[in-house]
C-alpha positions as CSV (number, residue, x, y, z in Angstrom):
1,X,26.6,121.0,-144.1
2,X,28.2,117.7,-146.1
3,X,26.1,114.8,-146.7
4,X,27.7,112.8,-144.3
5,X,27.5,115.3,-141.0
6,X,23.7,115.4,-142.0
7,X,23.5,111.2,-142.3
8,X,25.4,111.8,-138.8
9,X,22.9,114.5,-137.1
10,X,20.2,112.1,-138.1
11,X,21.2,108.6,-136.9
12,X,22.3,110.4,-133.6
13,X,18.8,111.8,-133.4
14,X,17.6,108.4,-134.3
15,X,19.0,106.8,-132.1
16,X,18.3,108.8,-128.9
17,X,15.2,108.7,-130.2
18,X,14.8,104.7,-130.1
19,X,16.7,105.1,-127.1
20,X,13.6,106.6,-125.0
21,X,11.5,104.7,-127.1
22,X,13.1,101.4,-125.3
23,X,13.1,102.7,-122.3
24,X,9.9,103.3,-122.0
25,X,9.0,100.0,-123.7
26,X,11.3,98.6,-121.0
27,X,8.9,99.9,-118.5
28,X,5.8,98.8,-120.1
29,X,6.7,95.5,-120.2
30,X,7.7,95.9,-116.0
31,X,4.4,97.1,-115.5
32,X,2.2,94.4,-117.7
33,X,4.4,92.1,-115.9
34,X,2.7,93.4,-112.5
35,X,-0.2,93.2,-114.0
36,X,0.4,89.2,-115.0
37,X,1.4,88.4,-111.3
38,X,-1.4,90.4,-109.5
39,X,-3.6,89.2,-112.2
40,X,-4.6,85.6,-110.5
41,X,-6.1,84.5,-107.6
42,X,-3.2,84.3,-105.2
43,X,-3.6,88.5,-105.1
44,X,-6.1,87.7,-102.9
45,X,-5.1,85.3,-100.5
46,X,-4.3,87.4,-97.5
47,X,-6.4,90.1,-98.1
48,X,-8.4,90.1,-94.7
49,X,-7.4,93.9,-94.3
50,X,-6.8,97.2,-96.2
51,X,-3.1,96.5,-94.9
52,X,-2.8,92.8,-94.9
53,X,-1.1,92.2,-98.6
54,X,1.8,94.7,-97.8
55,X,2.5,93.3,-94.1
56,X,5.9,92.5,-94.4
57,X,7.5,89.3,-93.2
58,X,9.2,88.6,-90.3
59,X,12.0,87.0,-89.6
60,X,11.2,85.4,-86.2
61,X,7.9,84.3,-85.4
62,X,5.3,86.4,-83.3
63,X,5.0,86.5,-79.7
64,X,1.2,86.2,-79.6
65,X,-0.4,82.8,-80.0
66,X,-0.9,82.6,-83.7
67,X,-3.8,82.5,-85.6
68,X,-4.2,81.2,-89.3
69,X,-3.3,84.4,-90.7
70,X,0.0,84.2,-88.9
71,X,0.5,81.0,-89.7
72,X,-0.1,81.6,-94.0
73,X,1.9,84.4,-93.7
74,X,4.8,83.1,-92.5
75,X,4.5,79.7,-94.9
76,X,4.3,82.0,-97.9
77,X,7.0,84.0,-97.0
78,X,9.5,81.4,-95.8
79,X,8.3,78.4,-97.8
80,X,11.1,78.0,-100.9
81,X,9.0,77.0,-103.2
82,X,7.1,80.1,-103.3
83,X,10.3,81.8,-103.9
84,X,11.1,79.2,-106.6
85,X,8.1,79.7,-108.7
86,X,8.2,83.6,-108.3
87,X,11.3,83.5,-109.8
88,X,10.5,81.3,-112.4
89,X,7.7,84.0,-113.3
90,X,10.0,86.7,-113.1
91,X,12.8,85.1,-115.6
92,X,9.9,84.5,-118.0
93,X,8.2,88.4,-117.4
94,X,12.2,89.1,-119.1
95,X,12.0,86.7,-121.7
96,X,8.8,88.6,-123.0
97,X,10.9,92.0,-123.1
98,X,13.6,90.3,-124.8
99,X,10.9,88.7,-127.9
100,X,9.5,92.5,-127.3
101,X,13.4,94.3,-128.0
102,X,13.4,92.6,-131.4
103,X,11.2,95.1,-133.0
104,X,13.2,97.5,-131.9
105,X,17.0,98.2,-134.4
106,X,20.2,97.0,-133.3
107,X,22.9,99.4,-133.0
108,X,26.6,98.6,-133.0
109,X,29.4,101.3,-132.1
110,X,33.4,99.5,-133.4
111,X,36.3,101.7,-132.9
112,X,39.7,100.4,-133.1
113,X,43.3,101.9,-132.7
114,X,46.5,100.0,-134.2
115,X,49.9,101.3,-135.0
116,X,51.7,99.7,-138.2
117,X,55.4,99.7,-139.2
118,X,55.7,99.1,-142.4
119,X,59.7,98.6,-143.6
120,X,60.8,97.9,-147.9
121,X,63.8,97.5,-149.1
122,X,65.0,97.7,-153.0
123,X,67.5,96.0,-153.6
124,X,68.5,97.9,-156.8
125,X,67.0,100.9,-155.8
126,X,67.9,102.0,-153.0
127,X,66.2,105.7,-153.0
128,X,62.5,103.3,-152.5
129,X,63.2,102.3,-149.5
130,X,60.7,102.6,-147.3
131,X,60.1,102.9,-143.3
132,X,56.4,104.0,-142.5
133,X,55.4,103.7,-139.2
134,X,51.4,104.6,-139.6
135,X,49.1,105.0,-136.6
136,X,45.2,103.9,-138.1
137,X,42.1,104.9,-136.0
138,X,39.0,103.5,-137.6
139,X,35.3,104.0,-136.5
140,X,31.9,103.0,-137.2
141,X,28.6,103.2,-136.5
142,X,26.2,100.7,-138.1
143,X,22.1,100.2,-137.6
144,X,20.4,97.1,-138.3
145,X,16.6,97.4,-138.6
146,X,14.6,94.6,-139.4
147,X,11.5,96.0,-141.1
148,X,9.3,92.6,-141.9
149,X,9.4,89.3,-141.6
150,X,6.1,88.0,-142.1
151,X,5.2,87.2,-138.5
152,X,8.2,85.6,-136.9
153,X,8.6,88.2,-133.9
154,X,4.6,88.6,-133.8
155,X,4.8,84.7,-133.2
156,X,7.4,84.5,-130.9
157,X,6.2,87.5,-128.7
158,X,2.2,86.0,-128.1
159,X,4.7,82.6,-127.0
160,X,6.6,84.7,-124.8
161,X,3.4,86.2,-123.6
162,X,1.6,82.8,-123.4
163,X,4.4,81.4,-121.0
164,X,4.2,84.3,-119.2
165,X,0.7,83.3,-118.5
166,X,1.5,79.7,-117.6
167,X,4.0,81.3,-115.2
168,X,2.0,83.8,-113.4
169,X,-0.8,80.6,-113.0
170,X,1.9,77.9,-111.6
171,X,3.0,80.9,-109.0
172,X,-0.7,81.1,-108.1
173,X,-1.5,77.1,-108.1
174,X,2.6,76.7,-105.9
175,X,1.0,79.7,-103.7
176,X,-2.2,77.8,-102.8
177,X,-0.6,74.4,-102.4
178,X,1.7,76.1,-99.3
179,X,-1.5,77.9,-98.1
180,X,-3.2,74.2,-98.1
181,X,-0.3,73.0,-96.3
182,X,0.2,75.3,-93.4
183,X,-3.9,75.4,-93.1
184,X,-4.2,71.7,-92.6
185,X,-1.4,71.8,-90.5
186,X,-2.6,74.4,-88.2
187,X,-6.0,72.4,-87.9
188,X,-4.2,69.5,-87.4
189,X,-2.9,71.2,-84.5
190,X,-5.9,72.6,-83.2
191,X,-7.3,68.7,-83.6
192,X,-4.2,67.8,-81.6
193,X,-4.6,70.4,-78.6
194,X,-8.7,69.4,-78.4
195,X,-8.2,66.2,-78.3
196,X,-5.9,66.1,-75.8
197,X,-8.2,68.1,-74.1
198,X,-10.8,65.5,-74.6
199,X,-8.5,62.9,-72.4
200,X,-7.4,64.6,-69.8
201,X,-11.5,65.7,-69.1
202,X,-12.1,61.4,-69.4
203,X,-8.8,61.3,-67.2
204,X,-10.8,63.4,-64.9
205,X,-13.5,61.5,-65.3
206,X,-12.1,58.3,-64.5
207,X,-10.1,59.4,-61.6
208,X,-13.3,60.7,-60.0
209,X,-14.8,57.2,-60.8
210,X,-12.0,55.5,-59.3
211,X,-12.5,57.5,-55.9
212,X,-16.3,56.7,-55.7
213,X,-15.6,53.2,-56.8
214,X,-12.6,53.3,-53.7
215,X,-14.7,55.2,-51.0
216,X,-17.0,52.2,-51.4
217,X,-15.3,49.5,-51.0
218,X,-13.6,50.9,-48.1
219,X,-17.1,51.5,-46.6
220,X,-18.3,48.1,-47.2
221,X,-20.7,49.0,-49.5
222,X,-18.8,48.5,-52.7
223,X,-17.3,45.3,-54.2
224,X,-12.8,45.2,-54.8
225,X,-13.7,44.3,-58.4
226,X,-15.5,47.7,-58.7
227,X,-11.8,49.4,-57.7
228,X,-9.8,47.2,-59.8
229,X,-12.2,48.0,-63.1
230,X,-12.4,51.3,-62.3
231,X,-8.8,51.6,-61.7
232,X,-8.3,49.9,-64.8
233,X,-10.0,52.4,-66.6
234,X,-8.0,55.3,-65.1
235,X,-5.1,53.8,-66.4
236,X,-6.3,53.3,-69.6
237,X,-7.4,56.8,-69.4
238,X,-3.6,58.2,-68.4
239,X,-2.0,55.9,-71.3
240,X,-4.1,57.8,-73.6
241,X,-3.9,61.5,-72.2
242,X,0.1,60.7,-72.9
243,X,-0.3,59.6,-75.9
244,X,-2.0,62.3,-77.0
245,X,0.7,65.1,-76.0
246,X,2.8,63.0,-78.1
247,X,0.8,63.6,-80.9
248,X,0.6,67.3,-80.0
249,X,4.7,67.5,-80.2
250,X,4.4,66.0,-83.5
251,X,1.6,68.4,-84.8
252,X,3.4,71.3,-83.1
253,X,6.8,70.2,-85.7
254,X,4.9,69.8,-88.6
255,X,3.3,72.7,-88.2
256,X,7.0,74.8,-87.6
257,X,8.1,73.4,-90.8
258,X,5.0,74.3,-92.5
259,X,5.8,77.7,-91.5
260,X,9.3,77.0,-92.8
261,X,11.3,77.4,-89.4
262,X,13.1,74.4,-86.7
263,X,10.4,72.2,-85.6
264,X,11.9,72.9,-81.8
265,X,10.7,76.7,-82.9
266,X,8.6,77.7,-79.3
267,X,5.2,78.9,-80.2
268,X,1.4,78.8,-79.5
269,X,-1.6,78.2,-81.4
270,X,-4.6,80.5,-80.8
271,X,-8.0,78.5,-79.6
272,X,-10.1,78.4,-82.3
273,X,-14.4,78.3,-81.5
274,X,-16.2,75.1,-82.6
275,X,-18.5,77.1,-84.7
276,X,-18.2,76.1,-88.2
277,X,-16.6,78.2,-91.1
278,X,-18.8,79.9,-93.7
279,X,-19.7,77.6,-96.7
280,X,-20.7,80.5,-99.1
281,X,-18.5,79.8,-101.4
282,X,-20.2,76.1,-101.7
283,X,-23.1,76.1,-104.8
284,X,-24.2,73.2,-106.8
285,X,-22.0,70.6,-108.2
286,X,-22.2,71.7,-111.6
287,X,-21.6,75.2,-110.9
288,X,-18.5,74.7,-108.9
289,X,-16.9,72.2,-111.3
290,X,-17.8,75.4,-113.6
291,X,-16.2,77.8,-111.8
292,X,-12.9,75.4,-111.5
293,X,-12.7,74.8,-115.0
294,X,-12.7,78.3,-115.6
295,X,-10.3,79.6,-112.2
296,X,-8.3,76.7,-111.7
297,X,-4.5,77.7,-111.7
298,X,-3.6,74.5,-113.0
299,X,-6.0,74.9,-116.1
300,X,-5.2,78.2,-116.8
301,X,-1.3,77.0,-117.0
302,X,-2.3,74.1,-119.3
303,X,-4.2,76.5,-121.7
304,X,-1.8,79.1,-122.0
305,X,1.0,76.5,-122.8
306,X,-1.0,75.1,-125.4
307,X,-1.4,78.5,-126.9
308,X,2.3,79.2,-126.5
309,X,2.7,76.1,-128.6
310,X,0.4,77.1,-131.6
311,X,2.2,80.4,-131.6
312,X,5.3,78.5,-131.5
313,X,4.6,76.6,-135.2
314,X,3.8,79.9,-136.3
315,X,7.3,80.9,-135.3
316,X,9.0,78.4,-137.1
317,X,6.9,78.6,-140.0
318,X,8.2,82.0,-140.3
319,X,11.9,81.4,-139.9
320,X,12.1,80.0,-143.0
321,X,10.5,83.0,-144.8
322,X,12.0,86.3,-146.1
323,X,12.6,89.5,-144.5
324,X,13.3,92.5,-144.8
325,X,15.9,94.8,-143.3
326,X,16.9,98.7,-142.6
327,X,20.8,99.0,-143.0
328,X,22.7,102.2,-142.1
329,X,26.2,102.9,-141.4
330,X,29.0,105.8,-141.1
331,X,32.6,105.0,-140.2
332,X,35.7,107.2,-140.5
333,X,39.3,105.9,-140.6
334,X,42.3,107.8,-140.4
335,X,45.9,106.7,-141.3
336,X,48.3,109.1,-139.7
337,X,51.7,109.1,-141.1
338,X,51.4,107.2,-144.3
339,X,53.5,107.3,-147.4
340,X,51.8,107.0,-150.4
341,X,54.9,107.4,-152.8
342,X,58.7,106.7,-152.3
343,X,60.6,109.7,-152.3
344,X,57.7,111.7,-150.8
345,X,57.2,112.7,-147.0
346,X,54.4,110.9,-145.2
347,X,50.9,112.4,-144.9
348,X,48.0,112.4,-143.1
349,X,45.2,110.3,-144.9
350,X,40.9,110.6,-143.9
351,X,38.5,108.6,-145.2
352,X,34.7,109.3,-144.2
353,X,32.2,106.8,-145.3
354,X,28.4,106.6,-145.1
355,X,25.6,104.1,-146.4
356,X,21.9,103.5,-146.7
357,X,19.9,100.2,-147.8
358,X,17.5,97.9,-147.7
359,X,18.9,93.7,-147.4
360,X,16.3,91.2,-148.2
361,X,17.5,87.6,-146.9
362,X,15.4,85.0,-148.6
363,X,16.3,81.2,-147.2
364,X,16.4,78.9,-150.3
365,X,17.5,75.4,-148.6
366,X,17.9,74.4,-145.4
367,X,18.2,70.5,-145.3
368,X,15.0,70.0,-144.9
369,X,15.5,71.2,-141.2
370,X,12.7,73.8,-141.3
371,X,10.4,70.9,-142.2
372,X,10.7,69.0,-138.9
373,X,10.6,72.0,-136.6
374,X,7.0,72.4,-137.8
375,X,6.3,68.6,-137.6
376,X,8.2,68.8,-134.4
377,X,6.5,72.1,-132.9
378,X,2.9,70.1,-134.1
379,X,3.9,67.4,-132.0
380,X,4.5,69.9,-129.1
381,X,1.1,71.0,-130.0
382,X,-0.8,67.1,-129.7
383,X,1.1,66.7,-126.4
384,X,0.0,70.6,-124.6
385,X,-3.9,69.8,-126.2
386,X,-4.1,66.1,-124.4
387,X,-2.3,67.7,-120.8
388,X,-4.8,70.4,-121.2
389,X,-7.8,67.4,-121.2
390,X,-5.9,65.4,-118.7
391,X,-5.6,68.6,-116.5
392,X,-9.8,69.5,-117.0
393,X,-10.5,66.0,-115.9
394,X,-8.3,65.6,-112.4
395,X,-10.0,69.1,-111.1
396,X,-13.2,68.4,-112.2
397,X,-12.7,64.7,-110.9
398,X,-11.3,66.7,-107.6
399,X,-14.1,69.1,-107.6
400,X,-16.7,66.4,-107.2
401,X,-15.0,64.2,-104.8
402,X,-14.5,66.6,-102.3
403,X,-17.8,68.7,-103.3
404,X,-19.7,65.2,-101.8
405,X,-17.1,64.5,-98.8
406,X,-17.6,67.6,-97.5
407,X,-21.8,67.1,-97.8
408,X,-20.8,63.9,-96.1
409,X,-18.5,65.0,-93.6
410,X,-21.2,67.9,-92.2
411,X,-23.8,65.3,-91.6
412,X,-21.0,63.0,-89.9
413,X,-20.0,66.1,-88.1
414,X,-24.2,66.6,-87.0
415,X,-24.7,62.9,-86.0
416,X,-21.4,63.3,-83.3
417,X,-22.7,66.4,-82.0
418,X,-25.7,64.5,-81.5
419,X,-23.6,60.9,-80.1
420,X,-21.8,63.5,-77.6
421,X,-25.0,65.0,-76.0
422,X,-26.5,62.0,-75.4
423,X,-23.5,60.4,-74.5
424,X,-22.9,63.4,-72.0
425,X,-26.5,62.9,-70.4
426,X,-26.4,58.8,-70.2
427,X,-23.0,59.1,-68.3
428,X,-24.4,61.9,-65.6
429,X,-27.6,59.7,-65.3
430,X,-24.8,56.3,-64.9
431,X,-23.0,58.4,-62.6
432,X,-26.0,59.3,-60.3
433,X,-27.2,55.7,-60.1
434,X,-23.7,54.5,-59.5
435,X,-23.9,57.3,-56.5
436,X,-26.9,56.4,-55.2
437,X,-26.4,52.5,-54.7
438,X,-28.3,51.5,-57.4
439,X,-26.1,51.2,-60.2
440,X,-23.1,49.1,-61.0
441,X,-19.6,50.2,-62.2
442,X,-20.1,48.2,-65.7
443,X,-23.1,50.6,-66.3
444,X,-20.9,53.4,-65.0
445,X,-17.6,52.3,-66.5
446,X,-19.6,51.7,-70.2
447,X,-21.6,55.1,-69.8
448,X,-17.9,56.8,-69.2
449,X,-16.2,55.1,-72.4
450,X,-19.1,56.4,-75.0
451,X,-18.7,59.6,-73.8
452,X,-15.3,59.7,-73.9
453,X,-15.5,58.3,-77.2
454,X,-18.1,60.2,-78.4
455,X,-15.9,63.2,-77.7
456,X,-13.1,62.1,-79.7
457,X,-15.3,61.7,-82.4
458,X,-16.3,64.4,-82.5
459,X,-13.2,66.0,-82.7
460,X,-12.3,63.6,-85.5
461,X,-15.3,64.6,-87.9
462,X,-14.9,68.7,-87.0
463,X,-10.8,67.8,-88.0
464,X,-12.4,65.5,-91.5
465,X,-15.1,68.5,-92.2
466,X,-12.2,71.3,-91.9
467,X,-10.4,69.1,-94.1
468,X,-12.8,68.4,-96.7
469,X,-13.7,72.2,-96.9
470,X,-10.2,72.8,-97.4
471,X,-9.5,70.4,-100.2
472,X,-12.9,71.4,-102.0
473,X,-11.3,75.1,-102.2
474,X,-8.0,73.7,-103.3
475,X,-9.5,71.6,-105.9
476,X,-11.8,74.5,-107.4
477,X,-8.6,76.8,-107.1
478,X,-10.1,79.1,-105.1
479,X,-7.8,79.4,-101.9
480,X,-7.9,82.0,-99.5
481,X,-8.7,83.2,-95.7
482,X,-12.3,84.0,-97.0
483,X,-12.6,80.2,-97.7
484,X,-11.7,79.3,-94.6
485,X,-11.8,82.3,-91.9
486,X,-14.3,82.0,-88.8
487,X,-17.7,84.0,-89.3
């Protein structure tokens, strides 16, 4: 066999060879990029159940009254800055296959067809005349390897890589702000529903105290500015039940677009127990400010864009350095009915060509250019290193703030436990007296008000505690139903 159909045989198998060799790179680089986005702590997040992660979403809302679950679920999947962010993190997961394709040669197929006429006339010789018409086919096949160049794709790759990073830990930290969201709006709306609960029992309350307060007078035994107060204070008690399903509409909309659909969406919220969510997840101070620094989606994003920044001055360092490069071509061209003297019939010409080399491409001046990238890239690098500190201080500033409101939010939630039991048994002991003749409707009226009060307190610090709790996961970047599911 010719030199040239062996050159041939081998680049063919060289190139199927490099070929599979992409492919499979190709598929590599899909399955580290799984790897990146199931890497954080968003994976997690709905895991409740062997089957929980791979529940699909819906496009209407369940039937049942929801629960939180339902509630996450649907905010993640309808919320569009989840979708934003993922494919953010997916455009980058391709930019690290395209740094990765550079190590791989480049392979260019031309093939080109043309027909020329080619008429000459002599003017004192008329036997050279000539009128060619020449169909030319030409074809090549040309590899470009490049073999080194002192870091530049190694550079550029770990950059690609570090961004992928940053990615992957702004999907996680986007994921955990819409799982804030919908949870606090689901509480609110559990808040909502109780305390409206909590007025129409002190609309009960007052009604009943208004009848007593009635019966009396009309029996002789009771005084009409007994009726009047207490009427007063069934009003009072009305105006505030409706108030209160006002603020129930409003908790019920938030809550729809929480969950990403119309806020005149028809649903229900599942009753929730008073019993307090596990705190396991709650250590020392120092040990959770730890923990964040090390977990914290937004930390993580800071640090790998720094790092993506000192690979970057490595990158441009090494633009300005030689390399080295793998060159390898065959072509053919054939000229099909050309003359190549006057007087002789045209003839079929083929030319086979074929070429192996190495090209070294050393840059000798570039304006001073390549100078401030690197000062520019080491800028870059200041301004990542001072987010990453400004980053570490707002979670560990957020990790001790909220550590101490929630300590301060249980004991509030403890004392109004305490105000509404007490407040429950002074109002049954008002209420007796006022019964029996020897109370007075201010005692009653006063005994009524705490308790109602007391209630709504309540209420208030269970709403501030669920709150707190929630923010103190957020802020240590560690969101998920564990943190905030019922025993």
């Amino acid at each position: 066999m010719s030199r040239p159909g062996i050159l041939k045989l081998c680049f063919i198998a060289l190139f199927c060879s490099l070929s599979y060799s992409a492919c499979a790179l190709k598929l590599t680089d899909f399955m580290e990029f799984q790897q990146h986005m199931q890497g954080g702590p968003a994976k997690n997040m709905l895991v409740t159940q062997p089957d929980a992660a791979s529940a699909a979403c819906a496009d209407t809302l369940p039937d049942w009254p929801l629960a939180l679950l339902d509630v996450v679920e649907q905010a993640l999947c309808n919320n569009p800055k989840t979708s934003e962010v993922w494919a953010t993190a997916r455009a980058q997961a391709e930019q690290v296959g395209v740094q990765r394709a550079n190590y791989l040669p480049k392979v260019n197929l031309v093939s080109g067809i043309s027909k020329i006429h080619n008429e000459v006339t002599n003017s004192r010789f008329s036997f050279l005349d000539q009128d060619n018409r020449i169909l030319s086919r030409a074809h090549s096949l040309r590899l470009t390897w490049l073999v080194a160049d002192f870091g530049q794709r190694s550079a550029k790759m770990s950059q690609a890589e570090a961004l992928l990073d940053a990615a992957n830990a702004i999907h996680d930290a986007a994921l955990q702000e819409v799982f804030i969201s919908a949870a606090q709006a689901y509480f609110d709306h559990l808040s909502t529903q109780a305390m409206l609960g909590a007025f129409e029992e002190s609309e009960k309350v007052a009604k009943e105290s208004l009848a007593a307060a009635t019966a009396k007078f009309k029996a002789g035994v009771g005084l009409l500015t007994d009726q009047l107060q207490a009427q007063t204070a069934y009003a009072q008690a009305r105006l505030e039940r409706t108030k209160a399903e006002g603020d129930v509409n409003n908790a019920h909309g938030t809550l729809a677009s929480a969950m990403g659909v119309v806020a005149n969406t028809r649903f229900t919220v599942k009753s929730r127990s008073d019993q307090l969510e596990k705190t396991d997840f709650v250590t020392t101070a120092d040990q959770m400010i730890q923990e964040a620094i090390e977990s914290h989606p937004s930390i993580i994003a800071a640090k790998a864009k720094l790092r993506a920044s000192k690979e970057n001055i490595q990158a441009v360092s090494a633009e300005g350095l030689p390399t080295l490069s793998f060159n390898a071509e065959i072509s053919r061209t054939d000229q099909l009915g050309q003359s190549q003297l006057a007087g002789i019939p045209a003839s079929d010409v083929y030319t086979d060509n074929s070429s192996v080399g190495l090209q070294v491409n050393v840059p000798l001046f570039e304006g001073f250019a390549r100078k401030h990238q690197v000062q520019s890239a080491e800028a870059e690098l200041q301004v990542r290193a001072a987010e990453v500190k400004r980053v570490t201080q707002q979670v560990t500033l957020d990790v001790w703030k909220s550590y101490h409101a929630l300590i301060s939010e249980r004991e509030s939630l403890r004392a109004a436990e305490e105000l509404v039991a007490n407040s429950k048994e002074a109002f049954a002991v008002a209420q007796g007296r006022y019964n029996a003749g020897v109370g007075n409707i201010i005692e009653l009226l006063n005994a009524q008000n705490a308790w109602s009060n007391a209630k709504q307190q309540n209420i208030k610090s269970l709403s501030a505690w669920r709150t707190a709790r929630l923010k103190l996961a957020a802020s240590m970047g560690r969101v998920g139903l564990w943190a905030i599911a019922e025993p």
